[in-house]
N, C-alpha and C positions, 0 to 999 in steps of 0.2 A: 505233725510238723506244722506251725506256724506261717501263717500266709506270707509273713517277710521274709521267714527263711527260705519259703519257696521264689521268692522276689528276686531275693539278693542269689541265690544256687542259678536261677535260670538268667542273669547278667550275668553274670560267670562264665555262665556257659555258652550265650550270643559273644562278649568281647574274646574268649578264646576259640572258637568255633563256627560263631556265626558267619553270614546267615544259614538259618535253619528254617525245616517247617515244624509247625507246630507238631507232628506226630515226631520227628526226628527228638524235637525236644522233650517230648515226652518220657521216650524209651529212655533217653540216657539219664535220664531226672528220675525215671521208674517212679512215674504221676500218671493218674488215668485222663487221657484224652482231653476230655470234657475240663476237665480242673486246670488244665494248659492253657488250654483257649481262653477258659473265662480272666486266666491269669496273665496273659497274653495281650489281651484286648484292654483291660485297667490299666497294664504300663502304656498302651498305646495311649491311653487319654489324658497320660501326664505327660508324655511326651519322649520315656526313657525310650521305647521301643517305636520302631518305624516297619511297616510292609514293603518290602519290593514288588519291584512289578513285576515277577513272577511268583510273588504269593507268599516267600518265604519271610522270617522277620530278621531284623537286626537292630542294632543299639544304634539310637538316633543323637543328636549334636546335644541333648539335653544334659546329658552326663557331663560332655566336655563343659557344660557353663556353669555347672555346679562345681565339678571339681576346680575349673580353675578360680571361682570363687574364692573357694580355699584355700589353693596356692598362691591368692593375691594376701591372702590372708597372714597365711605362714611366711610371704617378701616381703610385709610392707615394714614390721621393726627393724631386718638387718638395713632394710631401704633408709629409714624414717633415723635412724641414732645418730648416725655424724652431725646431722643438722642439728635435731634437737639438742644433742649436746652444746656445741657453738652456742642456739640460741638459747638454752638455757644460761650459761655463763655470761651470755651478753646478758638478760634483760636480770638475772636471777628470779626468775618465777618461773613455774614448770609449767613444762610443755609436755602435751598430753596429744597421743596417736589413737585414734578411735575409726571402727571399721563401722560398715553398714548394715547389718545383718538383722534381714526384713524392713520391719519396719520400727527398728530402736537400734541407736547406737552402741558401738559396744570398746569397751575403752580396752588397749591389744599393747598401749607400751607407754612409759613415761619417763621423763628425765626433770627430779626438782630440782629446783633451784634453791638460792637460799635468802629467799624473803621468809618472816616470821610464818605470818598466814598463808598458807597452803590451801588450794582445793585437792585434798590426798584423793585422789580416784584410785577405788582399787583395781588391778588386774581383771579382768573379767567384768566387770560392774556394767550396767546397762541402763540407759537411757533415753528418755524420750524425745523426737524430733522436733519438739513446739517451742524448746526451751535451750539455752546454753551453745553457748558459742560453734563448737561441733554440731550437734544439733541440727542446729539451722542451717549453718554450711553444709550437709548430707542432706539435707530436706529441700536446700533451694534446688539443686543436680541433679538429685534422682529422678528414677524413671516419670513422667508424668502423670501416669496413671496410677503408680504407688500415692506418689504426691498426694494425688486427690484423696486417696484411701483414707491417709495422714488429717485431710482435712474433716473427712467426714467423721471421725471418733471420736468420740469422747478426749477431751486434750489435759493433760495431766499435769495440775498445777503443785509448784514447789514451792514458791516463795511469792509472796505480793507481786513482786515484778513480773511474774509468771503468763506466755502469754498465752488468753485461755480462750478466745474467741477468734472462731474461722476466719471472720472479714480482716480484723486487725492483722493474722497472722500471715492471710495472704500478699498483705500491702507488704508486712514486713519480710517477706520471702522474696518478693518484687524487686524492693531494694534490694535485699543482698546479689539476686542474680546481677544487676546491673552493676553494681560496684566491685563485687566478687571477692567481697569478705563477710560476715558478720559478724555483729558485737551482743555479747552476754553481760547484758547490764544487771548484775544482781538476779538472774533469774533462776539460780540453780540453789546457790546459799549467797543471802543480804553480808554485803561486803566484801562479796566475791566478785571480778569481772574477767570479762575472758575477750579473745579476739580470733577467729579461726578462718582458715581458707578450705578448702576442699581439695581431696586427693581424686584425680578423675581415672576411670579404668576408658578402655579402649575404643570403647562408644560415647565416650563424652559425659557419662552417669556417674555420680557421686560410689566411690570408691569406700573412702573413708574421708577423716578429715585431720588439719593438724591445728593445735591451738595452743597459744601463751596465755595462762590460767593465772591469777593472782590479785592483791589490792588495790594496786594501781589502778586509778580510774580511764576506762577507752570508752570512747565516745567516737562514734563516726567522721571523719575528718581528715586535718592535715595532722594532726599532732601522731594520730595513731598511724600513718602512712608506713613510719620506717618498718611499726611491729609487722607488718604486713607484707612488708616488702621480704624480709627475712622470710616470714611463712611462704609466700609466695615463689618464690627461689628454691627451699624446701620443696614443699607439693609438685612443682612445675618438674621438677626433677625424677622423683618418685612416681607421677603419672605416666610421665615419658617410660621409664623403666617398665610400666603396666600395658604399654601400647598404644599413649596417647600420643596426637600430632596434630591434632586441631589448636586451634587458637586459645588463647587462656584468657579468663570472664576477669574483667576486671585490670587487664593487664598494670604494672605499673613501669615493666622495662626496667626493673632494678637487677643489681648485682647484691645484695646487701652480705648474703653468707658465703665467705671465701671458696673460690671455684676451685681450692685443690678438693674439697670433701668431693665433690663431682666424678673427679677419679678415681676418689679411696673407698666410694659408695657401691 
């Protein structure tokens, strides 16, 4: 038997039965002693498992953040369609739903539009944080000590515009917190630009992100406010949905995507 079947058999048997002691779990698991403990002790150091104060163990809040990970994962497309829809018909360029997962994004739904040039993102495709409109909205929100992680790697260049250096990347992280968008100048594929906000979960950390992907040139500004204002209205909605109720980075106080999807979301 496999040391994760043993992993995944003895969570099983704490969420239906715990707490236990380690000899309790043994017998029912028919594992020797010694192979419990050792096994016992490594979930404690990831955090799944927790000691009571009378010695016995059980399943600690590590599981709940993982799973609901997950389930933010599995609500954020039926969350994310009505809008995207809307905004894709308004701007005609796709609008692209990307999740957090680690430290690369990971694109989970899309709605094109019908400009020629497309950035087709496929289903499942994944991403790095240094670059592209998502990207960097997930990378300015995340945890901060992720952040850093982010900075300290190797940063994975796409295209010329690609940005590859720590210091520049941090400035440009800097803005997006404060403004509470950013802009994908060419930096994923040349003649592509993109413009995204951030989906927040319940601690205020980068969730995923949402973004209007296409040829149209965005540049930081007034011009690109409305794209933003739409994403903004989006996200702000879906966060909410997630357990957010803090304040929104950047706010613009627009209405711009019609408030019956609000209902029908």
């Amino acid at each position: 038997m496999s040391a994760i079947t043993r992993s995944v058999q003895a969570m099983d048997l704490l969420a239906r039965k715990g707490p236990l002691g380690v000899r309790a779990v043994a017998q029912q698991l028919s594992l020797p002693l010694g192979s419990v403990h050792r096994l016992l002790l490594d979930l404690s150091e990831e955090g799944i498992v927790d000691r009571t104060p009378s010695g016995e163990w059980e399943l600690s809040y590590r599981l709940l953040e993982i799973t609901g990970l997950q389930l933010e994962r599995i609500e954020l497309p039926r969350l994310f369609r009505p809008f995207a829809e809307t905004i894709a018909a308004a701007t005609s360029e796709t609008v692209n739903l990307n999740a957090l997962y680690g430290r690369a994004g990971v694109c989970i739904d899309k709605v094109r539009g019908n400009e020629g040039m497309q950035l087709d993102n496929r289903i499942g495709s994944r991403g790095p944080l240094n670059c592209g409109g998502a990207g960097k909205a997930m990378l300015a929100f995340m945890d901060e000590t992720e952040r850093e992680l982010v900075y300290a790697a190797p940063l994975e260049s796409l295209t010329p515009f690609t940005i590859t250096d720590p210091a520049l990347l941090r400035d440009e992280i800097g803005r997006i917190r404060e403004r509470g968008y950013s802009i994908d100048d060419q930096e994923v594929v040349v003649g592509v630009y993109c413009v995204s906000v951030p989906i927040l979960d319940r601690l205020g950390h980068a969730a995923g992100a949402i973004s209007i992907t296409g040829p149209s040139v965005k540049k930081p500004g007034t011009e690109v406010l409305p794209l933003v204002a739409m994403l903004q209205d989006a996200a702000r909605h879906v966060s909410h949905r997630l357990g957010y109720s803090g304040p929104w980075p950047g706010d613009l106080g627009t209405t711009a995507v019609p408030r019956s999807l609000i209902g029908a979301a």
